[in-house]
C-alpha positions as a Markdown table, in Angstrom:
| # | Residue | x | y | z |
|---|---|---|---|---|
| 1 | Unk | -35.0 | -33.8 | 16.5 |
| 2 | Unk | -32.5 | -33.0 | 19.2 |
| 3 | Unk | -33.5 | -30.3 | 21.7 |
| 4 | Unk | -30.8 | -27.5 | 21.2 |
| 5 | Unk | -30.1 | -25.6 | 24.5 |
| 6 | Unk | -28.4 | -22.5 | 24.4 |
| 7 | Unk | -25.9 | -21.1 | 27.7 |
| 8 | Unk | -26.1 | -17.4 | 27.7 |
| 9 | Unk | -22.0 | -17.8 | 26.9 |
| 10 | Unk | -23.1 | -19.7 | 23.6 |
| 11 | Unk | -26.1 | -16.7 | 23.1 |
| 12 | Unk | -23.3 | -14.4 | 23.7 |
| 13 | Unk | -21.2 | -16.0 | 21.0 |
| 14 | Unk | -23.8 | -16.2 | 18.3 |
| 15 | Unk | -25.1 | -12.3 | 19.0 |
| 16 | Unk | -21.2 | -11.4 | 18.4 |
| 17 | Unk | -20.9 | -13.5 | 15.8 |
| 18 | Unk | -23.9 | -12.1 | 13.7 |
| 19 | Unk | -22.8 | -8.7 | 14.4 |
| 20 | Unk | -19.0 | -9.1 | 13.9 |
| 21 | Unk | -20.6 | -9.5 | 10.6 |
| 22 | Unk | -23.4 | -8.1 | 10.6 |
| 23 | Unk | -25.5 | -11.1 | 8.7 |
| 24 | Unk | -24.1 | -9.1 | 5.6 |
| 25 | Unk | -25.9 | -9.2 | 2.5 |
| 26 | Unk | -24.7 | -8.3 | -0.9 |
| 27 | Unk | -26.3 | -5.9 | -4.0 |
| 28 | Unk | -26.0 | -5.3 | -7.3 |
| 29 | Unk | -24.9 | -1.9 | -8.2 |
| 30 | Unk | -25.0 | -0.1 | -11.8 |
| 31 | Unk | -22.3 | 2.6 | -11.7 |
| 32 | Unk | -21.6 | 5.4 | -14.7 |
| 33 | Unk | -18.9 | 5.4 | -16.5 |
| 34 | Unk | -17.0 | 8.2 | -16.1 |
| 35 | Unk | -18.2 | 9.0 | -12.5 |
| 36 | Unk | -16.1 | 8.9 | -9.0 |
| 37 | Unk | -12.3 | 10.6 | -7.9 |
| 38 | Unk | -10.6 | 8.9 | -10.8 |
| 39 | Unk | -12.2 | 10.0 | -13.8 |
| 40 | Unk | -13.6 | 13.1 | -12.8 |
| 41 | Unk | -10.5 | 14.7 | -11.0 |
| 42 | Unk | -7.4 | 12.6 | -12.2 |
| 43 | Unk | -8.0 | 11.6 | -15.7 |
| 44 | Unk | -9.2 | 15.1 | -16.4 |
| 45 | Unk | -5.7 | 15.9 | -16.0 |
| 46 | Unk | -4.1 | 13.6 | -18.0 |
| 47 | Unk | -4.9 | 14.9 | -21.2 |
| 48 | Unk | -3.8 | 11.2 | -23.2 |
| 49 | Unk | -6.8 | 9.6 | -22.4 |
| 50 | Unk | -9.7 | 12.7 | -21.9 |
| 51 | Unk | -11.1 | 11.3 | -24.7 |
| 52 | Unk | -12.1 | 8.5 | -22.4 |
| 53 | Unk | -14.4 | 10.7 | -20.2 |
| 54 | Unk | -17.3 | 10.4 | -22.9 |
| 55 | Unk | -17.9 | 6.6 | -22.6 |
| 56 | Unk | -21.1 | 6.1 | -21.2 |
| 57 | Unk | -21.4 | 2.5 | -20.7 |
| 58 | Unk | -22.6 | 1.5 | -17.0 |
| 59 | Unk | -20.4 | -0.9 | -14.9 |
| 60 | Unk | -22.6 | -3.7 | -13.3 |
| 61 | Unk | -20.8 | -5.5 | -9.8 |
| 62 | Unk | -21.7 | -6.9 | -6.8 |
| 63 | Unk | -20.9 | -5.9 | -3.9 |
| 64 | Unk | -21.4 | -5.9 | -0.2 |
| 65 | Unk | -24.5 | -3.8 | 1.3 |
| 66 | Unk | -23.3 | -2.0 | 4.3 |
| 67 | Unk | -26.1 | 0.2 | 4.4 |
| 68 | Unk | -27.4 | 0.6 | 8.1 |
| 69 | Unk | -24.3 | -0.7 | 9.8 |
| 70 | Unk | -23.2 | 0.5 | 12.8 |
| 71 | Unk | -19.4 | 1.1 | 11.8 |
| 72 | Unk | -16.7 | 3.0 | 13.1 |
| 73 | Unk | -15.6 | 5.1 | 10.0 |
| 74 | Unk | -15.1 | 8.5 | 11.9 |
| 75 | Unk | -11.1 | 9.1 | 12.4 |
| 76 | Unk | -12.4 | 11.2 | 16.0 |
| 77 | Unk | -12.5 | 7.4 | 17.0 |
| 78 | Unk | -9.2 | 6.2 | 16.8 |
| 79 | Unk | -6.0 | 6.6 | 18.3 |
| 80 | Unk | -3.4 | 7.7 | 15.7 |
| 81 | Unk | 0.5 | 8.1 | 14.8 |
| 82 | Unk | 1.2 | 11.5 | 13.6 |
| 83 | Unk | 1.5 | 11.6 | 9.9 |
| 84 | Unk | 1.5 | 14.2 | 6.8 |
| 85 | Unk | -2.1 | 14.8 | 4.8 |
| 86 | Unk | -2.9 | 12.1 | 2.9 |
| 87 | Unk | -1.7 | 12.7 | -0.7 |
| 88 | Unk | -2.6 | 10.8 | -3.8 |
| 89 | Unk | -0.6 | 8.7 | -6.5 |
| 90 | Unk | -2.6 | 10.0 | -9.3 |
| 91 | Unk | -2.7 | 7.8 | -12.1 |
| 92 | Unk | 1.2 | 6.2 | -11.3 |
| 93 | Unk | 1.5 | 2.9 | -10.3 |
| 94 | Unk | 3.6 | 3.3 | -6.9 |
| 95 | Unk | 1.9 | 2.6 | -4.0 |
| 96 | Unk | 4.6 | 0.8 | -2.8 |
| 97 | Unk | 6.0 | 4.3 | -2.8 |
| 98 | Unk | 3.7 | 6.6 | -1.8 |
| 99 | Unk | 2.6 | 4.1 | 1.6 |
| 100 | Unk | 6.5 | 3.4 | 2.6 |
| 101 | Unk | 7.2 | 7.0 | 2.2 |
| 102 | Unk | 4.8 | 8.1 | 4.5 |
| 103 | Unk | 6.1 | 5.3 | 6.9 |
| 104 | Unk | 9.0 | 7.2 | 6.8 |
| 105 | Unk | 7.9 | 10.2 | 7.6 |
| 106 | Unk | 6.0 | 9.4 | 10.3 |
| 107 | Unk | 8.8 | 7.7 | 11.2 |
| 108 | Unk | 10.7 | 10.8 | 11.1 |
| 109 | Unk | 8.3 | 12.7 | 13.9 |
| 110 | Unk | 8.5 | 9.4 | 15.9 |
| 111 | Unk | 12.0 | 9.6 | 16.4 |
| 112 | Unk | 13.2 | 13.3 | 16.4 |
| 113 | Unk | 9.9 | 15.3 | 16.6 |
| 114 | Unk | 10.6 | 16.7 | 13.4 |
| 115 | Unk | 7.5 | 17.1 | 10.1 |
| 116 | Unk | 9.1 | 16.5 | 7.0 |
| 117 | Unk | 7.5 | 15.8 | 3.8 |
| 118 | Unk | 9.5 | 13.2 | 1.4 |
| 119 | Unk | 9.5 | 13.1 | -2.2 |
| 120 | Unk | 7.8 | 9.6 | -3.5 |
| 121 | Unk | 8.7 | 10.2 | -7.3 |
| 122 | Unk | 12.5 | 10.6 | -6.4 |
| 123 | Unk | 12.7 | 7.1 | -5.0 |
| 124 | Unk | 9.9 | 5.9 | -7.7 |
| 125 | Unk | 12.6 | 7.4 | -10.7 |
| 126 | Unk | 15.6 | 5.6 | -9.1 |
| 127 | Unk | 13.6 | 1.9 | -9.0 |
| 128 | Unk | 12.6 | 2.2 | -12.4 |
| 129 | Unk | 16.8 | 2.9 | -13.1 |
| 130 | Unk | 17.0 | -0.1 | -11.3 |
| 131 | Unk | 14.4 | -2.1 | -12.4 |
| 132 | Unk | 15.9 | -1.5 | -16.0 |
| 133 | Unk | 19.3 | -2.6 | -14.9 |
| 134 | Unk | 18.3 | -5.4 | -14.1 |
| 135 | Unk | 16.4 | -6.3 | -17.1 |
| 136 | Unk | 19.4 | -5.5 | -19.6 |
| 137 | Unk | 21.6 | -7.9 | -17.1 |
| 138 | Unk | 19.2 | -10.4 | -17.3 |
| 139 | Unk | 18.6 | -9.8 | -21.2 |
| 140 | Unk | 15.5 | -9.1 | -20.7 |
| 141 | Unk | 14.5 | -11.8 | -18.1 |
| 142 | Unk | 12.7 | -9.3 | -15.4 |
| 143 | Unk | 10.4 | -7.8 | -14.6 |
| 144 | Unk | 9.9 | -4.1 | -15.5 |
| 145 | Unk | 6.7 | -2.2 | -14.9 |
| 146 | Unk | 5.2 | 0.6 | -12.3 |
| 147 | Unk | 5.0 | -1.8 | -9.1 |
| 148 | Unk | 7.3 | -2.8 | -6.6 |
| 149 | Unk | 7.4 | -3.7 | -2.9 |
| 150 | Unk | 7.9 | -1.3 | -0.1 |
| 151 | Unk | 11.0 | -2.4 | 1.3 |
| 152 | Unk | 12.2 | -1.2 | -2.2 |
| 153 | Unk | 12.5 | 1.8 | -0.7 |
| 154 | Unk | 15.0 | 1.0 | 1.8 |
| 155 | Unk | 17.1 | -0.4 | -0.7 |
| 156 | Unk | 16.7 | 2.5 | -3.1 |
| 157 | Unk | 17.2 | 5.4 | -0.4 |
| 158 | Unk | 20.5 | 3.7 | 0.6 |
| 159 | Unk | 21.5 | 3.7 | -3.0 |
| 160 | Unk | 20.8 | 7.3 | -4.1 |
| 161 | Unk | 19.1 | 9.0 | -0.7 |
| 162 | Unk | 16.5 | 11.2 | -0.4 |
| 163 | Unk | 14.9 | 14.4 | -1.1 |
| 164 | Unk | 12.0 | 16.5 | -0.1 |
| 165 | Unk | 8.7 | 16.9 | -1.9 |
| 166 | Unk | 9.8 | 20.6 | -2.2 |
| 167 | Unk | 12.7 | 19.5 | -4.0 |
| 168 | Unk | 11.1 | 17.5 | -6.7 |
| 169 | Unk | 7.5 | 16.7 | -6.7 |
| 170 | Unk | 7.2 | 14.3 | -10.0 |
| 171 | Unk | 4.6 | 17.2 | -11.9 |
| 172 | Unk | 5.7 | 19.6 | -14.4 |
| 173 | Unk | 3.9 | 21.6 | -17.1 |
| 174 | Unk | 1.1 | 22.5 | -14.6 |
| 175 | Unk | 0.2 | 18.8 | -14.3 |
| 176 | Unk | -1.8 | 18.4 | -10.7 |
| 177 | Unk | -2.2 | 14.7 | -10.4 |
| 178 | Unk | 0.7 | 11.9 | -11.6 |
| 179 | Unk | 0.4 | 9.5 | -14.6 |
| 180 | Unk | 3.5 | 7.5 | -16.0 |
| 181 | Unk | 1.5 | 5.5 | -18.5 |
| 182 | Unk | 3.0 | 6.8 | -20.9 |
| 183 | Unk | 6.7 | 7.7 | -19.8 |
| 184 | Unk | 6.4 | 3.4 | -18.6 |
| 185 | Unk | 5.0 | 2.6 | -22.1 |
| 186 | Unk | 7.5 | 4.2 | -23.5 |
| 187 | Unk | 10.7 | 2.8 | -21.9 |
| 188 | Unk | 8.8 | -0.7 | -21.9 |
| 189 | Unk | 9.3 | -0.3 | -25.8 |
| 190 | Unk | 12.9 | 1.1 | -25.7 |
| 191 | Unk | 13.7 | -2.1 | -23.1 |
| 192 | Unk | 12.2 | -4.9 | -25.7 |
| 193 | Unk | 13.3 | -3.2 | -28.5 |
| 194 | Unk | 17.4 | -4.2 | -27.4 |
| 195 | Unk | 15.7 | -7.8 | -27.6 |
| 196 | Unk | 15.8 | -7.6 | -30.9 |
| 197 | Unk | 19.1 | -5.3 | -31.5 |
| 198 | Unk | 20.8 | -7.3 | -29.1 |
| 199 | Unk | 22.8 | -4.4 | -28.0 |
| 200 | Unk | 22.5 | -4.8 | -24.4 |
| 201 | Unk | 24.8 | -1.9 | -22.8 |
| 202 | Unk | 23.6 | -1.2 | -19.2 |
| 203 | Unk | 25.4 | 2.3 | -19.7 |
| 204 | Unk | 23.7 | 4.1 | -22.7 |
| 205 | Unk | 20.6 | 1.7 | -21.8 |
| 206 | Unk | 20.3 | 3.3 | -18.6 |
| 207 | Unk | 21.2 | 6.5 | -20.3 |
| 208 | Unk | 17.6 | 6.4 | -22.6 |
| 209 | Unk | 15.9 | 5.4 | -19.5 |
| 210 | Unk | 16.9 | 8.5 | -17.6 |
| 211 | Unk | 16.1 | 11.1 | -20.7 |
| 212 | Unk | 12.6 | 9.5 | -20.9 |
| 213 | Unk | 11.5 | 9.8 | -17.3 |
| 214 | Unk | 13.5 | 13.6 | -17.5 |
| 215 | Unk | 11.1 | 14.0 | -20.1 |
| 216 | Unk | 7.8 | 13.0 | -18.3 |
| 217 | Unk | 8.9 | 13.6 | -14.7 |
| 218 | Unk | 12.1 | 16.2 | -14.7 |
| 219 | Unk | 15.4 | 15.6 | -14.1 |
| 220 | Unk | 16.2 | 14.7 | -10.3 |
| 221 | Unk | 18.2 | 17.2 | -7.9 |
| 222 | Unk | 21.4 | 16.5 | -6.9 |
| 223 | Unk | 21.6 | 19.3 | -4.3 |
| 224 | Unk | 18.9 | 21.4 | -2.4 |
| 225 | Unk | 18.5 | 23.9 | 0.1 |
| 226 | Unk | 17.0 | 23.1 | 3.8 |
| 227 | Unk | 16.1 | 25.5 | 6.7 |
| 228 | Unk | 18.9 | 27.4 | 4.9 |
| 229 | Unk | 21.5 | 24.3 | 4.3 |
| 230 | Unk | 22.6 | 22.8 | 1.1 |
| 231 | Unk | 22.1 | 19.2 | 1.3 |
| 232 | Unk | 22.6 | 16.3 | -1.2 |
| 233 | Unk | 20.1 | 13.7 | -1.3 |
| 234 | Unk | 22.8 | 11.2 | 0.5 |
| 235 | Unk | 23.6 | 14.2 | 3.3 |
| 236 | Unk | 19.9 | 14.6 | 3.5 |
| 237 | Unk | 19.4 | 11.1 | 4.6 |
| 238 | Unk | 21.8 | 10.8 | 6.6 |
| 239 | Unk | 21.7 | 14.7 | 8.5 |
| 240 | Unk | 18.4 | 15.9 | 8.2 |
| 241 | Unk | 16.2 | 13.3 | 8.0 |
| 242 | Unk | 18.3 | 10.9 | 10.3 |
| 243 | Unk | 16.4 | 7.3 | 9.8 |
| 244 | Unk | 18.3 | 4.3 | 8.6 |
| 245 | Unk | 16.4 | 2.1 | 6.5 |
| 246 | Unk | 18.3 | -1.0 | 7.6 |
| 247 | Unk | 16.4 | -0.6 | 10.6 |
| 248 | Unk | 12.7 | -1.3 | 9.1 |
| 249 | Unk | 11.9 | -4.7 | 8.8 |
| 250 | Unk | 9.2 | -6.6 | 6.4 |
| 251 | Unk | 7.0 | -9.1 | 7.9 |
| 252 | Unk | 5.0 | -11.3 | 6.2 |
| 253 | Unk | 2.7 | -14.6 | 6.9 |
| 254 | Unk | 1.9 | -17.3 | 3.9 |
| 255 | Unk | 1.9 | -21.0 | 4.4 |
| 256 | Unk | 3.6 | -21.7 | 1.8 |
| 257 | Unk | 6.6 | -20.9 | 2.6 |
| 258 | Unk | 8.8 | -22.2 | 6.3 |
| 259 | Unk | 7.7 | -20.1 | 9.0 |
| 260 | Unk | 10.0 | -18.9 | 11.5 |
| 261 | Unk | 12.3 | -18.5 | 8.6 |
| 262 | Unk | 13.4 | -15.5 | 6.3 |
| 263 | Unk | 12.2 | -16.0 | 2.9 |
| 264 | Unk | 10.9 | -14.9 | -0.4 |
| 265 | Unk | 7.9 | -12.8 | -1.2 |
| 266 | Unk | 7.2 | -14.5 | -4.9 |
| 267 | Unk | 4.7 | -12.0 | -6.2 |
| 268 | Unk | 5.7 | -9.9 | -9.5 |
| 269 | Unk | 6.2 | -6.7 | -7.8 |
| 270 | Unk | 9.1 | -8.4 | -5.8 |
| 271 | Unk | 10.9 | -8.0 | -9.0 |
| 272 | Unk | 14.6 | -8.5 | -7.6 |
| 273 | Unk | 13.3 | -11.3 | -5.7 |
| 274 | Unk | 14.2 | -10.3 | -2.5 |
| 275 | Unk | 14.6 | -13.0 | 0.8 |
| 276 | Unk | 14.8 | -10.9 | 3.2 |
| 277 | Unk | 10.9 | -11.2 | 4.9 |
| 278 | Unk | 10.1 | -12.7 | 8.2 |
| 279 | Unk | 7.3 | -15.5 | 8.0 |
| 280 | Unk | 5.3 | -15.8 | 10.5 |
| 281 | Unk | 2.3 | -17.9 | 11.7 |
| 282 | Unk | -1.1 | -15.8 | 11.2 |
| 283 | Unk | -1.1 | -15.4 | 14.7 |
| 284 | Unk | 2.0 | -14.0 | 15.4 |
| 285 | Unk | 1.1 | -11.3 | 12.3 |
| 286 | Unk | -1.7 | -10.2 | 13.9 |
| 287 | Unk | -0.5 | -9.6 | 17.3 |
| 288 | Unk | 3.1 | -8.4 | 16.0 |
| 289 | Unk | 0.5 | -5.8 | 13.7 |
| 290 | Unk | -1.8 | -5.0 | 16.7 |
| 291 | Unk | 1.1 | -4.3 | 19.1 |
| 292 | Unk | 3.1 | -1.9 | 16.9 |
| 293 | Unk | 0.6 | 0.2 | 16.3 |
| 294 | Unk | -1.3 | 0.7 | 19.5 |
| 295 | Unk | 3.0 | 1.2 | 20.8 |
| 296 | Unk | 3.1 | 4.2 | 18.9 |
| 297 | Unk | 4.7 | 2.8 | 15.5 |
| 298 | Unk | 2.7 | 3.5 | 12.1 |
| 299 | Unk | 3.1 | 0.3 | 9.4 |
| 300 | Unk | 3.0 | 0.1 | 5.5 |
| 301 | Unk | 1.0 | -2.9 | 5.0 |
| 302 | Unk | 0.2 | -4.4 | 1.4 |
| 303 | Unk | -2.6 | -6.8 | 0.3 |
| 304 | Unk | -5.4 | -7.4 | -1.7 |
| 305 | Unk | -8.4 | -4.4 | -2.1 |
| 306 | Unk | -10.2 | -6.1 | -4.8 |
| 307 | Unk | -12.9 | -7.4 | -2.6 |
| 308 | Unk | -17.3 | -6.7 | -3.0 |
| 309 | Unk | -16.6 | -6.0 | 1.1 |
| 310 | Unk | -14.2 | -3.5 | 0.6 |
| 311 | Unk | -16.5 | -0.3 | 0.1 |
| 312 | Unk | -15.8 | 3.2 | -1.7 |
| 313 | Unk | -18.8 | 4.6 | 0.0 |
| 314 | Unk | -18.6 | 4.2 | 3.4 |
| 315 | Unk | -14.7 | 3.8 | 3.1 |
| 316 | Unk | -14.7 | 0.7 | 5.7 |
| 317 | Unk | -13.2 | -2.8 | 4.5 |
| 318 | Unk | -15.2 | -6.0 | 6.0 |
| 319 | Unk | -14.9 | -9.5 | 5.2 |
| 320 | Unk | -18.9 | -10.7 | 4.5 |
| 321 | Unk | -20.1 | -13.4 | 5.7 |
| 322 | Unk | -21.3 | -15.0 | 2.4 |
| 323 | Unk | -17.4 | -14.8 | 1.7 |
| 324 | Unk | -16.4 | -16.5 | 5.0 |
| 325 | Unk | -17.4 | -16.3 | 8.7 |
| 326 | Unk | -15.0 | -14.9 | 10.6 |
| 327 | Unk | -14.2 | -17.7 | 12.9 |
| 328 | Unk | -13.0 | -19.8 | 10.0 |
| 329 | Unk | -10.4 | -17.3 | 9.0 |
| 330 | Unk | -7.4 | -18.9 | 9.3 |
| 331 | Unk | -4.1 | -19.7 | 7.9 |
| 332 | Unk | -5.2 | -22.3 | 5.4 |
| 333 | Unk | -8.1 | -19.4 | 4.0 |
| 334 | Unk | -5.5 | -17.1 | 3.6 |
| 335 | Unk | -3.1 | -19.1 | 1.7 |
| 336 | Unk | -6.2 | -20.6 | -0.4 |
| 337 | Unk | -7.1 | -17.2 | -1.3 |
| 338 | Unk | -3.1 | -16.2 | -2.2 |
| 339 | Unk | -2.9 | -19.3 | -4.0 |
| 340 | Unk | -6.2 | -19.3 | -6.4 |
| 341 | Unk | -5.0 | -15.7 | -6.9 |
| 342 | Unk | -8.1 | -14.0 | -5.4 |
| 343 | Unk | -5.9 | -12.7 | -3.0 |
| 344 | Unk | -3.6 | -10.7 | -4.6 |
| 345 | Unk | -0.5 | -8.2 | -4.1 |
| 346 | Unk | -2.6 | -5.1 | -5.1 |
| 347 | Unk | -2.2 | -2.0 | -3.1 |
| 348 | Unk | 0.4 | -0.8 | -0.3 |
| 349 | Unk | -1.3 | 1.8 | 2.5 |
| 350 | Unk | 0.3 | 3.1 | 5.5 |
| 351 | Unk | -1.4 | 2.0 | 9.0 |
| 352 | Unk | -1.8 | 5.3 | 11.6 |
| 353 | Unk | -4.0 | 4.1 | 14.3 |
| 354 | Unk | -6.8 | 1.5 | 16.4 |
| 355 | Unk | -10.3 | 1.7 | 17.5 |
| 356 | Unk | -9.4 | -1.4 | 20.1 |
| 357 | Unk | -12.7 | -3.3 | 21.0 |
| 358 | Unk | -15.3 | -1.1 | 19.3 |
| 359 | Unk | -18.7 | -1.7 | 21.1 |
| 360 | Unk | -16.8 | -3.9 | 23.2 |
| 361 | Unk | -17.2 | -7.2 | 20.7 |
| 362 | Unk | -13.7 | -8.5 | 21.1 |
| 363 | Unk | -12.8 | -6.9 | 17.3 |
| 364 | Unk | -10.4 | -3.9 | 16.6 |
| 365 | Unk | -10.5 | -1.7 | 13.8 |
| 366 | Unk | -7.7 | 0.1 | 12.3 |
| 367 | Unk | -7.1 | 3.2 | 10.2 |
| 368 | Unk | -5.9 | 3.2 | 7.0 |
| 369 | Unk | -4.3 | 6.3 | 4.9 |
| 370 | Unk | -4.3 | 5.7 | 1.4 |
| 371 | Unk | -3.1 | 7.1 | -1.8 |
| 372 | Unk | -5.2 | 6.0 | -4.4 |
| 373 | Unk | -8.5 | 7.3 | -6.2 |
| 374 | Unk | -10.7 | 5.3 | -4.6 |
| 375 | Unk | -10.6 | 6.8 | -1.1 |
| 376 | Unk | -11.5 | 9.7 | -2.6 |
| 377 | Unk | -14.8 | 9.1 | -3.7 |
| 378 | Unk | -16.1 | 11.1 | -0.9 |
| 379 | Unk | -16.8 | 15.1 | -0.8 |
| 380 | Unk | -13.2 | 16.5 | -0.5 |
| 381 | Unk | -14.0 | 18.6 | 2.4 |
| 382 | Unk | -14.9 | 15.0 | 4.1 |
| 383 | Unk | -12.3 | 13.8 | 7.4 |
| 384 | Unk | -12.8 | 10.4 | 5.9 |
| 385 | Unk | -11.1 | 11.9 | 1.9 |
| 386 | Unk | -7.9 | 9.7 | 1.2 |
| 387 | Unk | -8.1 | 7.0 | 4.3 |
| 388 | Unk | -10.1 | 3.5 | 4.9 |
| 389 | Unk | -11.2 | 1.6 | 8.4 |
| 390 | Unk | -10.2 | -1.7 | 8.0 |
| 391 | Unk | -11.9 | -4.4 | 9.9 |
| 392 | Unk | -9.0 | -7.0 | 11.8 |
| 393 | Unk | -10.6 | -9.3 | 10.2 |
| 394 | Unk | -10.3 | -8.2 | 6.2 |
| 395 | Unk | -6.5 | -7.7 | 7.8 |
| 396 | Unk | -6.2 | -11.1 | 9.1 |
| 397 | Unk | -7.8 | -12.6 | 5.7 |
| 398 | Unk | -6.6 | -9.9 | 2.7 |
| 399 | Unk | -3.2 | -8.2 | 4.2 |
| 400 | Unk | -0.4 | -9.9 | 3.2 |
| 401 | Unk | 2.3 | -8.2 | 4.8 |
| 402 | Unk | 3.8 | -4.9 | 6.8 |
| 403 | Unk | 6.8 | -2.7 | 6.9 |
| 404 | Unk | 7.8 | -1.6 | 10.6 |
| 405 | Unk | 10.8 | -0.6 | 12.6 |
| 406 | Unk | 12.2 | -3.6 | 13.9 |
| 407 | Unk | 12.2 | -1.9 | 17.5 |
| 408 | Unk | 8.2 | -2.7 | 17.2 |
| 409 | Unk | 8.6 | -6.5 | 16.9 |
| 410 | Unk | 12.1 | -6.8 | 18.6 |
| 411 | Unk | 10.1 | -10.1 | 20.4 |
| 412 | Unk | 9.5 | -11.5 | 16.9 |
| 413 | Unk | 12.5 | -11.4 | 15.6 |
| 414 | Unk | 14.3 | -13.3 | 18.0 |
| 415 | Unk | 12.6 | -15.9 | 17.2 |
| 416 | Unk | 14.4 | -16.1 | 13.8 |
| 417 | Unk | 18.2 | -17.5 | 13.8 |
């Protein structure tokens, strides 16, 4: 047996290594049916599936115990961007929305100072118009369902502008919370049904589209009144709100793909198949990520949130250490998990602030605002309701990719011919 001597540098190491994870152990947990933001606040209020509320049956899954770690999920902590209260999706599909609008709003302040509050379900109508032109072009060869990417939303606000919240929130008929399960179903249906009719007119296709979601949703404005102003959505855009959308930039690292090079995200929800994202070693993410938003910017970042370390209780995302240690994340772990599909494209967030260095052990933690049910699991009265702390490393292993003002990784870019 060989005598093992440890250097207080080496101690040092392992003591920040055990607590960077924390030795992290996992538990089983039974959980009620029924029980938790999403069924007892948004499916209450979608009467199609109420019915649903009565099922009993307990849901079994493993997940991390976090229970009696020190972590830093108290927003007093970090250093933040301005942005609006966080506000949820409801039972809709568009993240990708919800996270890249509140981008631009805090975009918005950044720039002129100014609060505004955006309407999500105005772009969110327009993309399904467009996702169903697409699929009667390509006779039904697309993709058409409630996801999409958040550079959609540049392309789509240069199309057909913008609007405020005010202007058109998405709920009618007293609904409180979103759900376009049905309206989706529904023009999924009329979409393969011209597979069989064969009567593929992009015109009175479109046409059906746009009665459905009027149906469901209401019919868009096409002009609005602002501190006294009539605006349309393109004089909006371009007067009030100011931003140009050519001027956000999607970055994105995945080996398997050229880095250094623009290329294409292949993931469903890039549905148009859009070439337009910088790839980037690992490396060069996470210091592009860490320097916008300790420079003031706020991201929309996209990845996977499907993992036991990623907690609705204490709202803090961790990579354990039964999953991998965090000195062997790395390029080829993150392209293993993207490739095995246990990384996925799940859920887009918007990134408002960094806890650099918490307890000085080299790590930074960053917070999240989210718009789904599952940061809302805690009292509504709570600072921590509708936002996550995400640990660098679940960034480094389970983010795929961010939306940011180019200004923010000028550096990177010029990298790229």
């Amino acid at each position: 047996m060989k005598k093992i001597i440890l250097t207080s540098g080496l101690l040092s190491m392992l003591i920040f290594a055990g607590y960077a994870q924390n030795v992290s152990k996992g538990k089983i947990i039974t959980e009620e049916k029924g029980k938790g933001f999403y069924y007892e606040s948004i499916l209450k209020d979608v009467s199609a599936v109420e019915e649903k509320l009565t099922e009993k049956a307990p849901f079994v899954r493993f997940v991390m115990d976090q229970s009696g770690m020190d972590l830093p999920n108290d927003q007093a902590l970090y250093k933040t961007v301005w942005s609006n209260s966080t506000e949820s999706q409801g039972n809709a599909g568009t993240c990708w929305s919800f996270s890249t609008t509140s981008f631009y709003e805090s975009e918005v302040f950044r720039q002129y100072g100014k609060k505004v509050e955006i309407s999500e379900i105005y772009s969110a109508y327009f993309e399904y118009v467009e996702k169903a032109r697409r699929f009667i072009e390509k006779r039904g060869d697309s993709e058409f369902s409630e996801g999409s990417e958040g550079n959609a939303l540049a392309r789509i606000t240069k199309m057909y502008g913008a609007v405020p919240e005010k202007a058109y929130s998405g709920l009618i008929d007293g609904r409180k919370y979103h759900s376009h399960a049905k309206m989706v179903a529904e023009m999924t249906a009329f979409l393969n049904s011209l597979k069989i009719s064969n009567v593929w007119n992009i015109e009175s296709g479109l046409e059906t589209i746009k009665s459905i979601m009027n149906h469901y949703i209401g019919v868009p404005p096409t002009q609005f009144v602002v501190e006294g102003k009539t605006y349309t959505p393109q004089t909006y855009l371009k007067e009030y709100l100011k931003i140009n959308p050519d001027d956000f930039v999607e970055i994105l690292s995945y080996k398997q793909e050229p880095y250094w090079q623009q290329v294409e995200y292949k993931v469903p929800d890039n549905w148009w198949h859009n070439k337009d994202y910088y790839n980037v070693p690992l490396d060069d993410f996470m210091d592009a990520l860490k320097n916008a938003i300790k420079s003031g910017y706020s991201l929309s970042i996209g990845g996977d949130v499907s993992e036991t370390g990623f907690s609705r209780e204490t709202n803090c995302a961790i990579v354990p250490d039964y999953d991998i240690p965090s000195a062997y994340i790395n390029e080829d772990a993150r392209q293993f998990r993207f490739s095995n599909e246990t990384t996925t494209d799940d859920h887009g967030m918007q990134m408002i602030g960094f806890l650099e260095n918490y307890k000085g052990l080299g790590k930074d933690w960053f917070l999240i605002k989210d718009s789904s049910s599952g940061s809302r699991n805690v009292d509504a009265s709570s600072p921590n309701f509708g936002y996550y702390f995400f640990h660098e490393d679940y960034i480094k292993l389970k983010m795929m990719g961010f939306t940011v003002h180019k200004d923010a990784v000028k550096d990177l870019l010029k990298k790229f011919n």
